[in-house]
C-alpha positions as CSV (number, residue, x, y, z in Angstrom):
1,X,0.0,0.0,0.0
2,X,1.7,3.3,-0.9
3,X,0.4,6.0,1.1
4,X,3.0,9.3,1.6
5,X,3.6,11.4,4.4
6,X,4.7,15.3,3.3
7,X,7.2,16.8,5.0
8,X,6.5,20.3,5.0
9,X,7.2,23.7,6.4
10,X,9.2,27.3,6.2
11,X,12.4,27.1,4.6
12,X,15.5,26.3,7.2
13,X,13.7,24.6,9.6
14,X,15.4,21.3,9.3
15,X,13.0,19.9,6.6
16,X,15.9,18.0,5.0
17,X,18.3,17.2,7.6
18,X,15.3,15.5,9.0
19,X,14.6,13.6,6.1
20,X,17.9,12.5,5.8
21,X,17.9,10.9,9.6
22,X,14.3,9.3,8.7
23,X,15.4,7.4,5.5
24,X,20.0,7.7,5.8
25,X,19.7,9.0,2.3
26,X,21.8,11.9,1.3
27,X,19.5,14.9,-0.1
28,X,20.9,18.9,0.5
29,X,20.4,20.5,4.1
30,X,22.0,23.9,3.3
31,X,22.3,26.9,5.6
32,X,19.7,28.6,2.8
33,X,16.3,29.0,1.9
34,X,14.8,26.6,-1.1
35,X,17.6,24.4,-1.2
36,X,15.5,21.9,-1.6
37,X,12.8,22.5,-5.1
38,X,11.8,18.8,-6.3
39,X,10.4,16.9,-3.1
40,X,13.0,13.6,-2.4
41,X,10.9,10.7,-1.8
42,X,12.2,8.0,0.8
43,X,10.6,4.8,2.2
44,X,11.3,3.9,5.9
45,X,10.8,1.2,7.8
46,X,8.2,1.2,10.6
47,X,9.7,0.8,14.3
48,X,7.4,-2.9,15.8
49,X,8.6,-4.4,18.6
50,X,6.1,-7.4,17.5
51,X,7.8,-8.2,14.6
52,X,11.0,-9.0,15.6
53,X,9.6,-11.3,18.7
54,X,7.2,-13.5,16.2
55,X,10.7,-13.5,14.2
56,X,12.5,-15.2,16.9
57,X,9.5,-17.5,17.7
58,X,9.1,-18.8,14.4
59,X,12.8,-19.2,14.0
60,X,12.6,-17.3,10.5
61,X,15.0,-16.9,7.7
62,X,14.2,-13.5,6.7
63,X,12.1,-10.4,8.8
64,X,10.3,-8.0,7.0
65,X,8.8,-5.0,8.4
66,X,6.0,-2.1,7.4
67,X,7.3,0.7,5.3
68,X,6.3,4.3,5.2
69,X,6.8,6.6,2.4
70,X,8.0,10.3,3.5
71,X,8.3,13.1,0.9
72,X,10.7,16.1,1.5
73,X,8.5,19.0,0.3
74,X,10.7,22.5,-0.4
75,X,10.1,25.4,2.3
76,X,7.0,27.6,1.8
77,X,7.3,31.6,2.5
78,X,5.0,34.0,3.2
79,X,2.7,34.4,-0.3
80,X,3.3,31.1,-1.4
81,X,-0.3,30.8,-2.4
82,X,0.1,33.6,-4.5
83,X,2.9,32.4,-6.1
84,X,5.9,33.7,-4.0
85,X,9.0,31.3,-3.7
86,X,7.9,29.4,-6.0
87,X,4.5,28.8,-3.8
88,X,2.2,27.2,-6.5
89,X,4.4,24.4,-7.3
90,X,5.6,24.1,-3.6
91,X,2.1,23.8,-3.5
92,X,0.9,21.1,-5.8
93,X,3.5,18.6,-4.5
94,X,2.1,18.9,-1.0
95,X,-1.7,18.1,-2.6
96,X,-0.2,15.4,-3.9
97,X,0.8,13.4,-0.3
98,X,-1.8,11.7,1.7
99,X,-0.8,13.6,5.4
100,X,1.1,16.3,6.4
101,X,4.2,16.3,8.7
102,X,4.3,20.2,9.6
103,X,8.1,20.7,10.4
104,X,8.9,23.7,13.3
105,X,11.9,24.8,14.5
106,X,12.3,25.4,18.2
107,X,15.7,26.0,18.7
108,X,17.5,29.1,18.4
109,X,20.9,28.9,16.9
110,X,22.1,32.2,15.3
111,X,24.3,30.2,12.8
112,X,21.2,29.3,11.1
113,X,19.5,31.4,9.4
114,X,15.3,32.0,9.8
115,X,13.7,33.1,7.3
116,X,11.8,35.7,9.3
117,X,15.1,37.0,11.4
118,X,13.9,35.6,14.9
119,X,12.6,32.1,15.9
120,X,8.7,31.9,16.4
121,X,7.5,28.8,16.4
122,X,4.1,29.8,16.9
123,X,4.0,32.5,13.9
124,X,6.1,30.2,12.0
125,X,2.7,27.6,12.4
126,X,0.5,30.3,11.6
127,X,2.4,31.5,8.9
128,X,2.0,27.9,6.8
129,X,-1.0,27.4,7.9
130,X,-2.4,30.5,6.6
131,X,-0.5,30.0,3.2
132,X,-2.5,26.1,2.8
133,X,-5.2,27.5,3.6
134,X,-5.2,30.6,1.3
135,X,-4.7,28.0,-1.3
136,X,-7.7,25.9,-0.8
137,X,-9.9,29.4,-0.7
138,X,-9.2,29.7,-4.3
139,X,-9.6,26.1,-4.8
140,X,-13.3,26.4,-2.8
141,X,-14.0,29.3,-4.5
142,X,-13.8,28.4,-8.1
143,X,-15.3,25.3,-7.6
144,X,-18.2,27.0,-6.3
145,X,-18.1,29.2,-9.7
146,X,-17.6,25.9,-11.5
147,X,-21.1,24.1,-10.0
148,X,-23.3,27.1,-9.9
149,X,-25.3,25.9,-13.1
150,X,-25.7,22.6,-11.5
151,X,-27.4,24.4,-8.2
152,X,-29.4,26.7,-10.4
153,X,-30.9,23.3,-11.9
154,X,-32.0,22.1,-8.4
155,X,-29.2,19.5,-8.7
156,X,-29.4,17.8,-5.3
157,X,-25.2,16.8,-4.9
158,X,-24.7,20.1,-6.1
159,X,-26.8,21.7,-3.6
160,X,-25.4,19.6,-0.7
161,X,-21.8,20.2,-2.0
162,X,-22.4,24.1,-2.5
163,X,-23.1,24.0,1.3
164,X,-19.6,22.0,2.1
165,X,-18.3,24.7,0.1
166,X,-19.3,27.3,1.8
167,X,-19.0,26.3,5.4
168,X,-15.5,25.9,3.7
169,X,-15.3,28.7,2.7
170,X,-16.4,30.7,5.9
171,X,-13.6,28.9,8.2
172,X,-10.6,29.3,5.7
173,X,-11.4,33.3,5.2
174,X,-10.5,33.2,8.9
175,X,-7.0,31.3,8.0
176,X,-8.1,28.5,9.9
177,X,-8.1,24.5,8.5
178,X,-11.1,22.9,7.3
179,X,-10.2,19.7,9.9
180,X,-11.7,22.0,12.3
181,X,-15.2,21.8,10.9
182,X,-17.8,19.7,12.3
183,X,-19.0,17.7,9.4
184,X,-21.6,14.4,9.1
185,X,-20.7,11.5,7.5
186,X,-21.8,12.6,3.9
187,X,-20.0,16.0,4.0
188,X,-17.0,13.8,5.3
189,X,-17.1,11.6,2.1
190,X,-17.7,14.6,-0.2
191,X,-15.1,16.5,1.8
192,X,-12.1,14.1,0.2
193,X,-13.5,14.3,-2.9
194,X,-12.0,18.1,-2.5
195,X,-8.7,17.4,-2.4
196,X,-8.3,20.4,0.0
197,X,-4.3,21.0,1.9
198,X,-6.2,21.8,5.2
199,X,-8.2,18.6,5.1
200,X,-5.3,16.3,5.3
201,X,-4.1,14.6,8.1
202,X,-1.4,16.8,10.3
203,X,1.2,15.9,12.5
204,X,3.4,18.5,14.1
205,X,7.4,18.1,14.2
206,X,9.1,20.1,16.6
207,X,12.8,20.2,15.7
208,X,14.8,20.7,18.8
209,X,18.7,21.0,18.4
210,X,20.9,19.7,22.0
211,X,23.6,21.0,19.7
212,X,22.2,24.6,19.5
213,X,21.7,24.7,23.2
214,X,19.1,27.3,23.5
215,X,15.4,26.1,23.1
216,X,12.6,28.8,21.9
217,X,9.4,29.1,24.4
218,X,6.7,26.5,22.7
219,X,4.4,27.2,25.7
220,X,1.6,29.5,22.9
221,X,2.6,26.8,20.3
222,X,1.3,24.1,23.0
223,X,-1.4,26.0,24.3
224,X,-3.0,26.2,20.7
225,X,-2.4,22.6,19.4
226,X,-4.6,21.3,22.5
227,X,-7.0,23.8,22.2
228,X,-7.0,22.1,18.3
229,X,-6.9,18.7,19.4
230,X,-4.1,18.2,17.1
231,X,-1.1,15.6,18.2
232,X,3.1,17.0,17.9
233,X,6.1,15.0,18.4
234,X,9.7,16.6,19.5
235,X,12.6,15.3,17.5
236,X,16.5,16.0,17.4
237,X,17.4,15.4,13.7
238,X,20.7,16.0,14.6
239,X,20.7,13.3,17.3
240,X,18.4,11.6,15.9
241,X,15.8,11.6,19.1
242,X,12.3,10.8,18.6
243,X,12.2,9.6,15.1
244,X,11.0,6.5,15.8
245,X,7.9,7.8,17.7
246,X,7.7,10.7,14.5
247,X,7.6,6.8,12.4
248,X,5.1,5.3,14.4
249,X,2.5,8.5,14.2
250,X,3.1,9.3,11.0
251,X,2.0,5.4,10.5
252,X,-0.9,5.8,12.8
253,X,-2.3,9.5,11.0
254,X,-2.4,7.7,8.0
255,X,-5.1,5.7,8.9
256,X,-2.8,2.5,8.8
257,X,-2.7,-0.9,10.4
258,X,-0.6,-3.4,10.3
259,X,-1.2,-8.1,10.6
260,X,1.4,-10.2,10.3
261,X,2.4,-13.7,8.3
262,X,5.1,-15.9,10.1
263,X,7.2,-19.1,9.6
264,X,10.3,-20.3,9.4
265,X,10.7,-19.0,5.7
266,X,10.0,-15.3,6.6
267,X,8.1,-13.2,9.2
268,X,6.5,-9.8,8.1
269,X,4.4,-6.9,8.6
270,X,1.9,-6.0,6.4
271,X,0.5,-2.7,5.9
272,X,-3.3,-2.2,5.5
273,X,-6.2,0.4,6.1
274,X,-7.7,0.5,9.9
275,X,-10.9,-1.1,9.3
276,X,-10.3,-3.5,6.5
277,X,-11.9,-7.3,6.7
278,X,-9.7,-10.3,6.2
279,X,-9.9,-10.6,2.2
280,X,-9.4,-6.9,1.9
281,X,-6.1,-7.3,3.5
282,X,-5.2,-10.2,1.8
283,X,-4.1,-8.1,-1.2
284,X,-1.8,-6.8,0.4
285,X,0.2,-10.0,-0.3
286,X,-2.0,-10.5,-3.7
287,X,-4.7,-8.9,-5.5
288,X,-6.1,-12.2,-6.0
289,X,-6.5,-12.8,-2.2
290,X,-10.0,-10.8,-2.0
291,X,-11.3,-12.7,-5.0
292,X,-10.1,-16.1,-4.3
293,X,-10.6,-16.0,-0.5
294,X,-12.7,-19.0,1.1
295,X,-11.6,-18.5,4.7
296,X,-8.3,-17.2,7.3
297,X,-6.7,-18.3,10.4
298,X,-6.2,-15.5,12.9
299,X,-4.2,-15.1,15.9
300,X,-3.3,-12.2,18.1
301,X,0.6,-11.9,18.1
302,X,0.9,-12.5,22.1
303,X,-1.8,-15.5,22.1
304,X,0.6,-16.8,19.3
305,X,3.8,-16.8,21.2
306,X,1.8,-18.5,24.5
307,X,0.8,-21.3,22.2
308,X,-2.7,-20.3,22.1
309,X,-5.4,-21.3,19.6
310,X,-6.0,-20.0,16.6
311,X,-9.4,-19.2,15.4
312,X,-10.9,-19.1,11.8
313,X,-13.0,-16.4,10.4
314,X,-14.7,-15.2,7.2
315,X,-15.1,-12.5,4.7
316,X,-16.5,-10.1,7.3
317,X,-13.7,-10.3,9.8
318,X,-12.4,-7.2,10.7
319,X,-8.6,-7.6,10.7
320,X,-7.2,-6.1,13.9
321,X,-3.5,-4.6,14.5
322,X,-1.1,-6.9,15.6
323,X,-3.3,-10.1,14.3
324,X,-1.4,-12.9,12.6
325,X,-3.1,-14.6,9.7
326,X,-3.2,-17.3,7.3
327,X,-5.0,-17.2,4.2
328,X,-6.5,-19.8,2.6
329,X,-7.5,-19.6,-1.0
């Protein structure tokens, strides 16, 4: 399953060099702004304790874990949805990821340059945020050009989008996200079919530096990410702290799960979609699996290693993290 994770904020917060401790792959992390322009794409492997001890129990040849895919987007700047720095193709590469890892820096090291002259991670968060969502106003607001007609005709999905798009519309004139509306399930499905920045998922990255030594006050930052609801990590992508827990959320905001297969040939972790039923995640392995599936044999990973029974289900299982299966076809 290839789902990507965009790494994205201003430019010089530590974008790159944090990119390059996720995935040990060599892009630019420059002392200057949009040294990086064409995102770097890198797959990593997901942090599971699990795996590694059904590996050992199984005796197995070969371990294979989950894999996440993170894209290093360029930096935006103020006016990036009008086209500054490059903005509009800054821009398109984050609409084409599936969440957003929002990148601050919290550290104040006068060696490095901010863009803005003077470390703010709060403004720095308000600053991107307003830029994404500046973006999807014009985005909202042509498309409610765009189905007009279809309103005008008494078209009822018109109609109920025209109201998605205005309730849209209201809360990003006020430079907020749209993840802060309150939506029903149907404006929820619709909502996707939008393809708006401020409705992906968001994770928040604060980049701390032990090496700078001084640490900028994240108290306003803090305040307004629980007022939000939304969920940060800290990480050192210097020392490379917290990047396992920045692996393991990223995972999670995506919506993903993961089941295992084990033996003596091979142990791994398979990715799927929270929610899926047994011969949904079968194609994981094969897209025959969903097709061809009579029944599975499923186990929870600790039941396994106590011996336990296994049980079998059917099409309508709902495969559970951490389950062990065996398909049969």
């Amino acid at each position: 399953m290839k789902l990507s994770i965009g790494i994205v904020g201003l430019p010089n917060v530590g974008k790159s060099t944090l990119f390059n401790a996720l995935t040990k792959k060599s892009v630019p992390a420059e002392n200057y702004p949009f040294c990086t322009i064409d995102p770097s794409v890198g797959v990593v492997p997901v942090p599971d304790e699990r795996l590694q001890k059904l590996s050992d129990f199984s005796k197995s040849a070969k371990t294979v874990p989950a894999v996440i895919e993170f894209v290093d987007i360029a930096g935006l700047v103020r006016g990036a949805a009008a086209g500054e720095g490059l903005g509009n193709k800054f821009l398109s590469h984050i609409r084409e990821v599936d969440a957003i890892a929002e990148v601050v820096r919290i550290f104040d090291d006068k060696d490095i340059i901010h863009v803005h002259n003077q470390v703010s991670p709060l403004d720095d968060v308000q600053t991107i945020n307003l830029e994404l969502a500046l973006a999807d106003l014009q985005t909202v607001e042509k498309r409610l050009m765009t189905i007009g007609k279809d309103v005008r005709r008494g078209d009822k999905e018109a109609v109920l989008e025209e109201k998605l798009l205005k309730k849209s519309e209201e809360i990003l004139k006020q430079g907020k996200l749209v993840t802060e509306l309150v939506l029903d399930k149907e404006e929820q499905i619709l909502l996707k079919s939008l393809h708006l920045l401020t409705a992906k998922p968001m994770l928040y990255v604060f980049n701390n530096s032990e090496a700078a030594g001084a640490k900028a006050d994240t108290k306003a930052l803090e305040n307004l990410m629980a007022g939000q609801g939304a969920k940060w990590v800290e990480v050192d992508a210097i020392f490379n702290t917290g990047l396992d827990e920045l692996i393991k959320q990223s995972y999670a905001l995506l919506g993903l799960a993961t089941y295992f297969t084990t033996g003596e040939d091979e142990t791994r972790a398979w990715t799927i979609k929270q929610g899926w039923t047994a011969p949904e995640a079968g194609t994981a392995i094969h897209g025959d699996f969903q097709e061809k599936f009579i029944k599975a044999e499923v186990i929870t990973w600790p039941d396994l290693l106590e011996k336990k029974n296994w049980k079998t289900v059917g099409r309508d299982y709902i495969v559970q993290d951490g389950d062990v299966l065996e398909f049969k076809i």
